[in-house]
PyMOL commands that place a pseudoatom at each C-alpha (Angstrom):
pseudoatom trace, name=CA, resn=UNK, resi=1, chain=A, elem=C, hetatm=0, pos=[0.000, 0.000, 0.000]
pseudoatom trace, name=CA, resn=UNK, resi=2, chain=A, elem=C, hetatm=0, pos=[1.541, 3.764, -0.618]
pseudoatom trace, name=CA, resn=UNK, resi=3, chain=A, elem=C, hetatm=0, pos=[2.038, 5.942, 1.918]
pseudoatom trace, name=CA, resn=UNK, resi=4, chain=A, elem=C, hetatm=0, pos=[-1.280, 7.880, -0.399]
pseudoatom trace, name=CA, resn=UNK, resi=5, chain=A, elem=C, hetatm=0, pos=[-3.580, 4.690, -0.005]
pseudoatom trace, name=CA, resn=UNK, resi=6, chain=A, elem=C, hetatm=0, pos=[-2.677, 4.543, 3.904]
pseudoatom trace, name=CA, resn=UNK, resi=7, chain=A, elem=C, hetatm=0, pos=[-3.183, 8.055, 4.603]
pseudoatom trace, name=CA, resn=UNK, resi=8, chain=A, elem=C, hetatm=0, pos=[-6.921, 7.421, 2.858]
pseudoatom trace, name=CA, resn=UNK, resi=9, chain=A, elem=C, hetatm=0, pos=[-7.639, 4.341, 5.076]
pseudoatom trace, name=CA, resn=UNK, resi=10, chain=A, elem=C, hetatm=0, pos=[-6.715, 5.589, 7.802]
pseudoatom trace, name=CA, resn=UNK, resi=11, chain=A, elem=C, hetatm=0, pos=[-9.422, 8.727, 7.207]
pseudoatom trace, name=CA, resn=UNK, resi=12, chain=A, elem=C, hetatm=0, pos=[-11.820, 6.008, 6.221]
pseudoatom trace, name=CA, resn=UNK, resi=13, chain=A, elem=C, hetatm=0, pos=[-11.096, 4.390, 9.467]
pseudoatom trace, name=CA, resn=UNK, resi=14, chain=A, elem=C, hetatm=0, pos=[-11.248, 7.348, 11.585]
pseudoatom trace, name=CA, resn=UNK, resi=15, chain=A, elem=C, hetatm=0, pos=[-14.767, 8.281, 9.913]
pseudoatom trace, name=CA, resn=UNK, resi=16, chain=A, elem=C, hetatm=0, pos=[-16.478, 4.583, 10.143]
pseudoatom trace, name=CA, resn=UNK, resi=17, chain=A, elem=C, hetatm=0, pos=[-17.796, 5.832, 13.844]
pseudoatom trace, name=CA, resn=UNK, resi=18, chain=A, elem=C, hetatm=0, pos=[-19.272, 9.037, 12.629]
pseudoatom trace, name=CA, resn=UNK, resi=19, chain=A, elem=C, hetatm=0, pos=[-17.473, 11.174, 15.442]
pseudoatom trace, name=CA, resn=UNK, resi=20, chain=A, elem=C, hetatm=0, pos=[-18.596, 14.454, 16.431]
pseudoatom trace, name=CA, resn=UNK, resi=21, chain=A, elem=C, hetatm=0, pos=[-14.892, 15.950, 16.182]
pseudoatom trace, name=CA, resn=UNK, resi=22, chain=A, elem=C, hetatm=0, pos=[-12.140, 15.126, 13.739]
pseudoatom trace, name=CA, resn=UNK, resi=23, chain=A, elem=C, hetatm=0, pos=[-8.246, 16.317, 14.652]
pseudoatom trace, name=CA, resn=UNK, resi=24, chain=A, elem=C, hetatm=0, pos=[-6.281, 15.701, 11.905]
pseudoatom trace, name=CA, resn=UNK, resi=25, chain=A, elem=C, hetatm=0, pos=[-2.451, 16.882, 11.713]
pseudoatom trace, name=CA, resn=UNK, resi=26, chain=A, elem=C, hetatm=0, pos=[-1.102, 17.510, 7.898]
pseudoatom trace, name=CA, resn=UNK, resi=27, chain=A, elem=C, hetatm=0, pos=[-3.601, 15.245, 6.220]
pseudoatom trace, name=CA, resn=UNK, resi=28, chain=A, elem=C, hetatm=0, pos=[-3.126, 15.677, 3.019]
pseudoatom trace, name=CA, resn=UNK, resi=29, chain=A, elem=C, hetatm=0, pos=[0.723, 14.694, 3.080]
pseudoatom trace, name=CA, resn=UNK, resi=30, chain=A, elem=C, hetatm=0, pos=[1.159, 11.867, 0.526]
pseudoatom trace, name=CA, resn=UNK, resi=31, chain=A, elem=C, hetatm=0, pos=[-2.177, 12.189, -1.700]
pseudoatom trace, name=CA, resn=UNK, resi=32, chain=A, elem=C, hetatm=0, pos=[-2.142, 12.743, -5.564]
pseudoatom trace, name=CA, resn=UNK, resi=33, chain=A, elem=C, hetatm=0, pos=[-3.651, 15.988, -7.105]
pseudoatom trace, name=CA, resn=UNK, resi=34, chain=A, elem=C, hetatm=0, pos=[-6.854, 13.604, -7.417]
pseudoatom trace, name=CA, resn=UNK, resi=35, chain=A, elem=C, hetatm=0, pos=[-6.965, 11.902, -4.310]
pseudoatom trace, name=CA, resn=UNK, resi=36, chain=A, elem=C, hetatm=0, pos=[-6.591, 15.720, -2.661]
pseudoatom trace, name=CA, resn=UNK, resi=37, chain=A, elem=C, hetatm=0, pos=[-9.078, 17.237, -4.702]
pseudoatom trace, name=CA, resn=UNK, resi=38, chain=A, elem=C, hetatm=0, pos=[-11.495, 14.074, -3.383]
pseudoatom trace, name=CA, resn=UNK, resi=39, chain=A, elem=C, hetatm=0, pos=[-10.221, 14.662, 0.267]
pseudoatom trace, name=CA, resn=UNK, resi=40, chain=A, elem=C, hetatm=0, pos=[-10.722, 18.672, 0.083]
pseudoatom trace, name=CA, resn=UNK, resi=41, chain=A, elem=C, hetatm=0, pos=[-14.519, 17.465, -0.950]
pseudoatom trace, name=CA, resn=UNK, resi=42, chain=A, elem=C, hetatm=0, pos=[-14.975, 15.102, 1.331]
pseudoatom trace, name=CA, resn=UNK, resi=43, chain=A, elem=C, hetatm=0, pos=[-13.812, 17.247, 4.137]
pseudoatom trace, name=CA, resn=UNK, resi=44, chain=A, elem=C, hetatm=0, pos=[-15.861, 19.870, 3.436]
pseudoatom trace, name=CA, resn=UNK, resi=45, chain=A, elem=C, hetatm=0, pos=[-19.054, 17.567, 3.591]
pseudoatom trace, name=CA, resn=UNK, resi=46, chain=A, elem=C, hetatm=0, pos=[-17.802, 16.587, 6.879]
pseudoatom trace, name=CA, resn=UNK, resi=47, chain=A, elem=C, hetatm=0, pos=[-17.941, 20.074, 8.124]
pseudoatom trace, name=CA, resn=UNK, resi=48, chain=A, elem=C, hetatm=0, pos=[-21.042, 21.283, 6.713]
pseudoatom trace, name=CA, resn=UNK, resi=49, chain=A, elem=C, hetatm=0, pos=[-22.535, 18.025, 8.332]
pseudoatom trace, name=CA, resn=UNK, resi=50, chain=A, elem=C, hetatm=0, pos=[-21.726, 19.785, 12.031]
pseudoatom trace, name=CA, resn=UNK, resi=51, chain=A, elem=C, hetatm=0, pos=[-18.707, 17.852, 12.070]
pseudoatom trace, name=CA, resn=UNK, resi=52, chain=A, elem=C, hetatm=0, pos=[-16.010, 19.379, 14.040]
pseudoatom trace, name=CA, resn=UNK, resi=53, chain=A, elem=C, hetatm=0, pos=[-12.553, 19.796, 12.065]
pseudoatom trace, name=CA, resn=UNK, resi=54, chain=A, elem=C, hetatm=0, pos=[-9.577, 20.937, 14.180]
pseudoatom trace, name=CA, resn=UNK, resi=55, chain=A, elem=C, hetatm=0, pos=[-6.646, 21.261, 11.356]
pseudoatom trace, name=CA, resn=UNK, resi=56, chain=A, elem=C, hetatm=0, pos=[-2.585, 21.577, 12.160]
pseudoatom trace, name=CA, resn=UNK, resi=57, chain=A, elem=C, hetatm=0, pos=[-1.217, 22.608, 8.527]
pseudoatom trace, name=CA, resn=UNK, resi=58, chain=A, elem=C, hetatm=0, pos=[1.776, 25.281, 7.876]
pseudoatom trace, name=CA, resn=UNK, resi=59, chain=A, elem=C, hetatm=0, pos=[-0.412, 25.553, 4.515]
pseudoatom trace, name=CA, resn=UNK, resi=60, chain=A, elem=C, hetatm=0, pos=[-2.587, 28.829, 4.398]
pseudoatom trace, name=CA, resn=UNK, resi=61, chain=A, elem=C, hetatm=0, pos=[-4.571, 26.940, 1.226]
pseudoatom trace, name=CA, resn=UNK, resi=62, chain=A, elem=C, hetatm=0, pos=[-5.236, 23.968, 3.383]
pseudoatom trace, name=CA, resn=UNK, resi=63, chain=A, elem=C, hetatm=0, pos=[-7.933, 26.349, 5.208]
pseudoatom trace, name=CA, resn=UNK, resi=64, chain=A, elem=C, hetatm=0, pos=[-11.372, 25.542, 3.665]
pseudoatom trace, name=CA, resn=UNK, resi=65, chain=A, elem=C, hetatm=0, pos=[-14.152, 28.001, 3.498]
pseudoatom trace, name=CA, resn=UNK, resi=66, chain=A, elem=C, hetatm=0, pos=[-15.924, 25.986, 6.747]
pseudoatom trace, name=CA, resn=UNK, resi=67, chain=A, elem=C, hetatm=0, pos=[-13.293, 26.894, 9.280]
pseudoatom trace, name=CA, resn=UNK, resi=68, chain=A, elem=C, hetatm=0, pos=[-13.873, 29.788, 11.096]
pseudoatom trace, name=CA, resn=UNK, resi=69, chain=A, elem=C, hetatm=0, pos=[-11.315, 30.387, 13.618]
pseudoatom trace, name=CA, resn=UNK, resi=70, chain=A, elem=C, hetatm=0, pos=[-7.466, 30.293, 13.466]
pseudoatom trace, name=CA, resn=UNK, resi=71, chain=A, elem=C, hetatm=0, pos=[-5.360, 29.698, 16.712]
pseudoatom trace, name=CA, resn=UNK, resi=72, chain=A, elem=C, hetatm=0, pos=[-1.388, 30.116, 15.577]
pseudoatom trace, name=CA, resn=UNK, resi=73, chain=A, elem=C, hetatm=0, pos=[1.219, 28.914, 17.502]
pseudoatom trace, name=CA, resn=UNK, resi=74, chain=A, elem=C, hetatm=0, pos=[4.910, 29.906, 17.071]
pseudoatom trace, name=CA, resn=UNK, resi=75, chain=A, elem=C, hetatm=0, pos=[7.947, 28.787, 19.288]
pseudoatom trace, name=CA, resn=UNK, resi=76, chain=A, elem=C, hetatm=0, pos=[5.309, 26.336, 20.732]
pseudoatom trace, name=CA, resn=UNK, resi=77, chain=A, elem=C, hetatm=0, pos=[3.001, 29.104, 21.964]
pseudoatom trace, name=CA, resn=UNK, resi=78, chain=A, elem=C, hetatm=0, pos=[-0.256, 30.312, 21.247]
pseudoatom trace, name=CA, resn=UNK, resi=79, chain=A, elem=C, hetatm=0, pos=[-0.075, 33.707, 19.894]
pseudoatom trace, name=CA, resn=UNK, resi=80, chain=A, elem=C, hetatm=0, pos=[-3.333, 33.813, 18.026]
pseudoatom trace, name=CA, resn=UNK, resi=81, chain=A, elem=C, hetatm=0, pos=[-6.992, 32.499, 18.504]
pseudoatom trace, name=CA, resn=UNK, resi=82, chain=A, elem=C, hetatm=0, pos=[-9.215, 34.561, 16.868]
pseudoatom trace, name=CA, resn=UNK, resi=83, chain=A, elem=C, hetatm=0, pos=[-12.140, 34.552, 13.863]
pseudoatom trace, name=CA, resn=UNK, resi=84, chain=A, elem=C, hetatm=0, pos=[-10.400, 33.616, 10.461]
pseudoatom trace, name=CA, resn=UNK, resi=85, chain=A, elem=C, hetatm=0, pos=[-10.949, 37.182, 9.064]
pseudoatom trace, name=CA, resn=UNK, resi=86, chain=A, elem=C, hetatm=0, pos=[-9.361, 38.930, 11.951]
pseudoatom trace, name=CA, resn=UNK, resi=87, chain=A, elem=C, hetatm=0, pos=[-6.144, 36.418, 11.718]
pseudoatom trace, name=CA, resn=UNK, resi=88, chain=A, elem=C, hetatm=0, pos=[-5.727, 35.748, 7.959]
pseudoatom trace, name=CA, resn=UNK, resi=89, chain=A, elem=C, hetatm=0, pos=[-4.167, 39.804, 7.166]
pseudoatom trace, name=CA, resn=UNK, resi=90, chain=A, elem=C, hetatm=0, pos=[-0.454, 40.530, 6.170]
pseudoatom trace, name=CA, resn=UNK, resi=91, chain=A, elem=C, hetatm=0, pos=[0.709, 41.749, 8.751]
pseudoatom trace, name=CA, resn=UNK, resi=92, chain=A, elem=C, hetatm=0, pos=[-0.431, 39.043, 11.341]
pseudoatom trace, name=CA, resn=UNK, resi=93, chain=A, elem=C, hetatm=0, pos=[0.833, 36.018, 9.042]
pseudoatom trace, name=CA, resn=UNK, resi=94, chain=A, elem=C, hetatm=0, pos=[4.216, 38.294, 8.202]
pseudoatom trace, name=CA, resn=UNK, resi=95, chain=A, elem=C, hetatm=0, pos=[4.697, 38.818, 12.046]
pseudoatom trace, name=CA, resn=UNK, resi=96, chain=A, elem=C, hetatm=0, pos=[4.136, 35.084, 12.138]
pseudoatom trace, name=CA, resn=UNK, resi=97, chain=A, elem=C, hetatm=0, pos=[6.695, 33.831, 9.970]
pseudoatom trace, name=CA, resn=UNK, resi=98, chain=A, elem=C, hetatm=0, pos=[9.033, 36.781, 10.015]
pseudoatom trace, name=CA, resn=UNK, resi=99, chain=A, elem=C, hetatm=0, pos=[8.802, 37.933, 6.378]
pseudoatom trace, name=CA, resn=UNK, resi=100, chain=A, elem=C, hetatm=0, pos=[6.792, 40.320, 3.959]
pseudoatom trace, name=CA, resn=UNK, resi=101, chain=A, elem=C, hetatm=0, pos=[3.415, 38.931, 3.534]
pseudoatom trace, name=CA, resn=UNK, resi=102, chain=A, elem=C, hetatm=0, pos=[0.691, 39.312, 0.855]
pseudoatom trace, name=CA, resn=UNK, resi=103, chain=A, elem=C, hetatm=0, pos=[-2.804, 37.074, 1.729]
pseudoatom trace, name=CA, resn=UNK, resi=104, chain=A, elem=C, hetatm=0, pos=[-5.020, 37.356, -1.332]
pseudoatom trace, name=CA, resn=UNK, resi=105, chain=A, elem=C, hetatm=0, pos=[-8.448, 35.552, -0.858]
pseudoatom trace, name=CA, resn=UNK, resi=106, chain=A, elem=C, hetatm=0, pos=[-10.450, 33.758, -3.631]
pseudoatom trace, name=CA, resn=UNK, resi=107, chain=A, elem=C, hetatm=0, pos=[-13.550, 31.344, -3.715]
pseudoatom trace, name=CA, resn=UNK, resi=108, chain=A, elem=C, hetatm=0, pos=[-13.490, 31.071, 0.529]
pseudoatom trace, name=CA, resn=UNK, resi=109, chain=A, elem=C, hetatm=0, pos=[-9.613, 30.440, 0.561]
pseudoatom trace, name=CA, resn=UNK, resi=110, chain=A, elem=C, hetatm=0, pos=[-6.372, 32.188, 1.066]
pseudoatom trace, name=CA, resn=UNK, resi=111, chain=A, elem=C, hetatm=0, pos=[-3.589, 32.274, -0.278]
pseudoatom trace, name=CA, resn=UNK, resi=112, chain=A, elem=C, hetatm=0, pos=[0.160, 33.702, 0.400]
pseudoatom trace, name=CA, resn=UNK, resi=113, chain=A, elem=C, hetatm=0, pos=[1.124, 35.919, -3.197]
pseudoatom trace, name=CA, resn=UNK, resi=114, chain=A, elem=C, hetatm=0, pos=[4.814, 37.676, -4.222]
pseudoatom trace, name=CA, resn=UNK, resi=115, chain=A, elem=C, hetatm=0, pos=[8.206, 37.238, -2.753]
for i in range(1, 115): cmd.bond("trace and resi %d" % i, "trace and resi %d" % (i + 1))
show_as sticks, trace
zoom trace
């Protein structure tokens, strides 16, 4: 089995109990542009159902239109939990990771743009 067909059983197997709360850390490591484009689906179903999602990812793209709030951590800390909107801005995600940022959002994501 690839490390791809493992990482989709084991969100199969995690599902099979229809739990209330999914935490899933970098889920998406391993998957094929179609098997991500299926899992970005399917996870959104799961959150529109009343599913809750809690997310780790270092990916701003990997935050689908259903989550609403953002907690970042840096140096192991909490430094942010606030409403998506309030977190997702330049200059919170450049003080974040120490560089010049540019968030553009389209279609419910975001997205980091330029140098």
């Amino acid at each position: 089995m690839s490390s791809g067909e493992a990482r989709k059983f084991l969100f199969g197997r995690a599902l099979i109990h229809n739990p209330r709360m999914l935490i899933l850390d970098e889920p998406k490591n391993s998957l094929d542009m179609h098997a991500l484009h299926l899992f970005r689906k399917t996870l959104r179903k799961i959150a529109q159902s009343g599913t809750g999602i809690i997310r780790v990812t270092h990916n701003m793209q990997d935050i689908m239109p259903e989550i609403t709030r953002i907690i970042l951590v840096k140096d192991g800390r909490f430094v942010i939990d606030s409403p998506k909107e309030e977190v997702l801005t330049d200059k919170k995600m450049g003080e974040l990771f120490s560089i010049p940022a540019t968030i553009r959002r389209e279609c419910g994501y975001y997205y980091t743009v330029g140098d």
